[in-house]
C-alpha positions as CSV (number, residue, x, y, z in Angstrom):
1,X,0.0,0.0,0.0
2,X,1.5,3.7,-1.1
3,X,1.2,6.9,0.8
4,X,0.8,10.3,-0.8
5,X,2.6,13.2,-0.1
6,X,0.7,15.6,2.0
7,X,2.0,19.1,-0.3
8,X,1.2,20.2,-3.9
9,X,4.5,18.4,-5.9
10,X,7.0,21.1,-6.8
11,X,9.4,20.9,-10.6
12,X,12.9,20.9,-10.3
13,X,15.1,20.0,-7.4
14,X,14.1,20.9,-4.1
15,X,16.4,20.4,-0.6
16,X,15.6,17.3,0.9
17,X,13.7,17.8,4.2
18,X,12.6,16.1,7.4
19,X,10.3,14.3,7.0
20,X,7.1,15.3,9.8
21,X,6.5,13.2,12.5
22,X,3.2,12.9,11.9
23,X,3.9,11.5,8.1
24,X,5.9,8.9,9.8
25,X,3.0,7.8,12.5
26,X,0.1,7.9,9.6
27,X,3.0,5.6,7.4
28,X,3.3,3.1,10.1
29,X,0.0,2.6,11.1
30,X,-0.8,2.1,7.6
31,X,1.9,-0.4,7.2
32,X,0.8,-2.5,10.3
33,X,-2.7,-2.2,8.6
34,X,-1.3,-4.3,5.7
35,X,0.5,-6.5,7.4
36,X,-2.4,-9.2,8.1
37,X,-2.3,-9.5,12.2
38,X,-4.7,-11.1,13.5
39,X,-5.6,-8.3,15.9
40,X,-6.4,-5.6,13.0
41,X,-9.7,-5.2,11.4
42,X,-8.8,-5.7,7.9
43,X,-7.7,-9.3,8.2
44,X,-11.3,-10.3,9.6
45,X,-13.5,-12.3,7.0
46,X,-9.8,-13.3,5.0
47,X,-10.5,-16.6,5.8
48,X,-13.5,-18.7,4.9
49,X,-15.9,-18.6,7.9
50,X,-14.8,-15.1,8.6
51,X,-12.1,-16.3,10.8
52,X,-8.8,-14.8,11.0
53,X,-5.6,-16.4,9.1
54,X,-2.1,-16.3,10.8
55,X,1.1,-16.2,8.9
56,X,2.7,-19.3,6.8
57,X,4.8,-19.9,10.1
58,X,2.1,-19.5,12.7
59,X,-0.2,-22.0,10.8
60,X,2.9,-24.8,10.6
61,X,3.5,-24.0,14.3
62,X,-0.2,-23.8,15.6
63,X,-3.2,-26.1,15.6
64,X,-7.1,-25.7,14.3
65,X,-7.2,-23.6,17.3
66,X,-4.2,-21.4,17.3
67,X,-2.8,-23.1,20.3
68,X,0.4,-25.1,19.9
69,X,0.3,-28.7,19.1
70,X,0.2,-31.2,21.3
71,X,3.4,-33.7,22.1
72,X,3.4,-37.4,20.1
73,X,2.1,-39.8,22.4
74,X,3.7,-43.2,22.7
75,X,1.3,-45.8,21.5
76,X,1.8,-49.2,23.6
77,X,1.5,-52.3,21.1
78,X,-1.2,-54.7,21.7
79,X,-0.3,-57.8,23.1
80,X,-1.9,-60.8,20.8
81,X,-3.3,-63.5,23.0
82,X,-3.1,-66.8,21.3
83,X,-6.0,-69.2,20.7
84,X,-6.5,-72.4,22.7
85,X,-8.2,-75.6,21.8
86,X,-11.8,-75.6,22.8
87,X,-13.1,-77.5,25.0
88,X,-9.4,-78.1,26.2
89,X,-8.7,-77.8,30.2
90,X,-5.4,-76.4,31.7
91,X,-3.8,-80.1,32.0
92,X,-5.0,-81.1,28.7
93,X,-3.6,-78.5,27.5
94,X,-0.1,-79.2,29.1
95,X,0.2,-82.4,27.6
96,X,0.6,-80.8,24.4
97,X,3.7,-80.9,23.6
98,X,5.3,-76.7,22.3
99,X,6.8,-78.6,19.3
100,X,3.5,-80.0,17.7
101,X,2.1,-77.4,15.4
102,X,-1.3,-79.7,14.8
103,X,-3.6,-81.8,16.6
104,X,-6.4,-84.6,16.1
105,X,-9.0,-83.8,18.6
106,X,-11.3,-86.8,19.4
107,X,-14.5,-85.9,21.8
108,X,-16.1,-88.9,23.4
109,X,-20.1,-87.9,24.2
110,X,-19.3,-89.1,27.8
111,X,-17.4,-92.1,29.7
112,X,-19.5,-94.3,28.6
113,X,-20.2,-93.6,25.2
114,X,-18.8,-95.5,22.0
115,X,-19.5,-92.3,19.7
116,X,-16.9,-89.3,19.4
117,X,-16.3,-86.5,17.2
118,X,-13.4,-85.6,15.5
119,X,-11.4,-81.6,14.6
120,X,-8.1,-80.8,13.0
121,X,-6.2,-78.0,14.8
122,X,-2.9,-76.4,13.1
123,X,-1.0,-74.0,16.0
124,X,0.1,-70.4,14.6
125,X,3.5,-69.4,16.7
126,X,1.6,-65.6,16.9
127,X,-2.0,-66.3,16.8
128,X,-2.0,-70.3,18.5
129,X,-4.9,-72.7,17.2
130,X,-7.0,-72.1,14.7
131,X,-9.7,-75.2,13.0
132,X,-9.4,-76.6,10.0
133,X,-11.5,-79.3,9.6
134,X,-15.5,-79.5,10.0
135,X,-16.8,-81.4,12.9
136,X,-16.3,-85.6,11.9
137,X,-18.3,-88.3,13.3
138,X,-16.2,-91.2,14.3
139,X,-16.6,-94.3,16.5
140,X,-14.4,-95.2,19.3
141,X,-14.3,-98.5,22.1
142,X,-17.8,-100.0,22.5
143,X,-17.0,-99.2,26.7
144,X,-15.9,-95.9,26.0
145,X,-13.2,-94.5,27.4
146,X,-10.2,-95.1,30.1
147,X,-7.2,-93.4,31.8
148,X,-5.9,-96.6,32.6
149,X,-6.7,-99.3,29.6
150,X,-5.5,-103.0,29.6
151,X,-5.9,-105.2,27.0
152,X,-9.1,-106.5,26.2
153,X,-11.2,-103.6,28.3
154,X,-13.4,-102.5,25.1
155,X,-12.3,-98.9,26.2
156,X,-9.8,-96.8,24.4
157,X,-7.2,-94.8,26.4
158,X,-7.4,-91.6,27.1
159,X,-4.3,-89.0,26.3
160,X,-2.3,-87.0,24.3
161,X,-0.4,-89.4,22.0
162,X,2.2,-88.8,18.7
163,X,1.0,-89.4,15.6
164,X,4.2,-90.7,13.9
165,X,3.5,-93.7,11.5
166,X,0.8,-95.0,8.7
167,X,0.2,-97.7,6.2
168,X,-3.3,-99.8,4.8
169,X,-3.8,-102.2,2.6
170,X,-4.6,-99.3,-0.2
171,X,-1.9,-97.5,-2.2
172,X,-1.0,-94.4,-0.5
173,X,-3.6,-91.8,-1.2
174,X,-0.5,-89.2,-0.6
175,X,-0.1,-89.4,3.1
176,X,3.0,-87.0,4.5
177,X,3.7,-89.5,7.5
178,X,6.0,-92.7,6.5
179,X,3.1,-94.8,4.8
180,X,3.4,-98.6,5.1
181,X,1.3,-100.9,2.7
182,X,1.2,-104.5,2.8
183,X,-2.0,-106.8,2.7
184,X,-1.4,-108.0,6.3
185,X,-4.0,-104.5,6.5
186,X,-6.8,-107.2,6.2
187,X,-9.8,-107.2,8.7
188,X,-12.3,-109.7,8.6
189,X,-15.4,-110.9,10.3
190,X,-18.2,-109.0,11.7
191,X,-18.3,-106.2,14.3
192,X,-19.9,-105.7,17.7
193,X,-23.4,-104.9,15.6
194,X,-23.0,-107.2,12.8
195,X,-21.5,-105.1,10.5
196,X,-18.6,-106.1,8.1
197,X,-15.1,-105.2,9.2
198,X,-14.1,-105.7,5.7
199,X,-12.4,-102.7,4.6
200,X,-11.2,-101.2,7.9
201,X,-8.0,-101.5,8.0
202,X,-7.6,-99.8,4.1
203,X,-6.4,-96.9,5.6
204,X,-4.9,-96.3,9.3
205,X,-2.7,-93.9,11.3
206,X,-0.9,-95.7,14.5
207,X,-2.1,-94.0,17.7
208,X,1.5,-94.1,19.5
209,X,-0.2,-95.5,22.6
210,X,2.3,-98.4,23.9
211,X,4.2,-99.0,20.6
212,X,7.6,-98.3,19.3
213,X,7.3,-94.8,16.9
214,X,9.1,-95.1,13.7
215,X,7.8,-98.1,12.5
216,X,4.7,-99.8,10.9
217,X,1.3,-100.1,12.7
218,X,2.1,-103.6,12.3
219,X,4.8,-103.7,14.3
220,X,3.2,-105.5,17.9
221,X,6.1,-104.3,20.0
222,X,4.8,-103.5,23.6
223,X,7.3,-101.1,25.5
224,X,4.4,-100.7,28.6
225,X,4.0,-104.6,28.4
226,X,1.4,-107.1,26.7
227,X,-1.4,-106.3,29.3
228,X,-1.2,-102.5,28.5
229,X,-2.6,-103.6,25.5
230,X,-1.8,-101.6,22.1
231,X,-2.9,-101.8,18.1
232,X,-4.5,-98.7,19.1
233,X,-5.3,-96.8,15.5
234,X,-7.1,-94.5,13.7
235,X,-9.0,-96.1,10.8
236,X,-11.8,-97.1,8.2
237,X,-14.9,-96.6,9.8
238,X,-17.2,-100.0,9.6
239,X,-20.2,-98.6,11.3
240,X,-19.9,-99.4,14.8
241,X,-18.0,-99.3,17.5
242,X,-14.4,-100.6,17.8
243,X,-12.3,-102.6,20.4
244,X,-10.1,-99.7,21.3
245,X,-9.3,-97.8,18.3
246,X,-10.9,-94.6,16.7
247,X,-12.6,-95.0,13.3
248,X,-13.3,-92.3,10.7
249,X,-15.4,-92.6,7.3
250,X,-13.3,-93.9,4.4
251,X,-12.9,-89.9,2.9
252,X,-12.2,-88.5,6.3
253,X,-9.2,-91.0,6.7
254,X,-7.5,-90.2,3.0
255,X,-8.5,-86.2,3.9
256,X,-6.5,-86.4,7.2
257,X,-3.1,-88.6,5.6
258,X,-2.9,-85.8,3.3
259,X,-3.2,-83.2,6.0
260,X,-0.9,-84.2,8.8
261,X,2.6,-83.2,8.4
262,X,5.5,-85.0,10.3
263,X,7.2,-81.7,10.0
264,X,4.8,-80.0,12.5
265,X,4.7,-82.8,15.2
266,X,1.5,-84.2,15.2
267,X,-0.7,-85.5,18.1
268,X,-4.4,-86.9,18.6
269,X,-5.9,-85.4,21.9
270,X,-8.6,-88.2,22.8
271,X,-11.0,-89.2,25.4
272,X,-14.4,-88.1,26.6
273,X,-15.3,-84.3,27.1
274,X,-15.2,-84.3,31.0
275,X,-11.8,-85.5,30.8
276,X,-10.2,-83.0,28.2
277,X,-12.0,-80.6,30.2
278,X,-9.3,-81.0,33.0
């Protein structure tokens, strides 16, 4: 913004004089006029809203409300808590070993009962246990179940075992675990409800329940002794219930040879509900 000189201009050269004080005060208030603080009149309504408008450097220095900005706050990181088995009590739970990375969890109905249901865990180091199977029906001991078993009890043991070894009488349906084939897989006769065994032992998985791991589920080495009992599998469902061992239908058994992985340690976690409660 200019200022005009307050006397007539004069031609030719003319001695330079003082300027008057008054020039000087009517010169700077007109300056501070154009110099946009926020305390003057002509910088209300410069902003949309008719709000005031600070310099470049206040705005970078100032927040939406003119007052300085607040200090960064340290954000604590969120501790994830990783997933446990359902159904799954603290001791259960202990008898899982920190190296297996999946789990066969069979769920007896009760003691008693010689019908179970079968789910696939896989263990995430971060995140723990996730599912990855749907819920299978499967058959287990006509008795039920045991925390003690002996041979010829009808009951199947309850426990946390390895799951290290398979084989049948089919060809390999592409099973990760060491897979053994041989026709001494036979089964014959009829079950506990007249049903044909034939077919049964097509497919199996050793439950490492008094036996020697790293071998065939044909191998009848007992390490606990012969009265322990053992031959304790998963397998071919026939439709009824079994003398000790858990079965599964036919799909279900070629679906879980091509799931479980030697590499990730795998276990079953069996018995009745009350008991993997605990």
């Amino acid at each position: 913004m200019s200022v005009r000189s307050l006397r007539p201009a004069r031609r030719g050269p003319r001695p330079v004089a003082a300027v008057p004080v008054a020039v000087l005060l009517v010169t700077g208030l007109l300056l501070t006029g154009c110099a946009g603080t926020a305390d003057t009149a002509d910088n209300v309504g410069s902003a949309p809203g008719g709000t005031a408008t600070g310099s470049p450097d206040t705005a970078a220095s100032e927040g939406p409300t003119g007052a300085s900005a607040p200090e960064a706050q340290t954000v604590e990181p969120q501790t994830v808590e990783p997933q446990e088995i359902s159904g799954l009590g603290p001791e259960t739970h202990a008898r899982i070993p920190e190296t297996t990375g999946q789990a066969v969890v069979v769920r007896g109905a009760d003691m008693d009962s010689d019908s179970s249901v079968v789910m696939v865990y896989e263990r995430d180091p971060v995140t723990g246990w996730r599912r990855i199977s749907d819920r299978w029906p499967a058959h287990n001991a006509r008795e039920g179940w045991t925390d003690d078993h002996v041979e010829g009890d009808l009951r199947s043991p309850i426990g946390v075992f390895d799951l290290t070894d398979a084989g049948g009488k089919l060809p390999d349906p592409g099973s990760k675990l060491p897979y053994d084939r041989g026709r001494a897989f036979e089964a014959e006769g009829t079950g506990f409800e007249g049903e044909s065994l034939e077919g049964t032992f097509d497919y199996v998985i050793a439950i490492n329940y008094n036996r020697v791991p790293g071998t065939t589920p044909l191998d009848w080495t007992r390490p606990l002794g012969q009265e322990k009992g053992g031959g304790i599998w998963l397998h071919v469902d026939h439709g009824g219930p079994t003398q000790g061992c858990v079965a599964l239908p036919r799909w279900r058994m070629r679906e879980l040879l091509r799931t479980l992985d030697p590499a990730k340690r795998p276990v079953v976690v069996m018995g009745d509900a009350a008991s993997l409660s605990l």
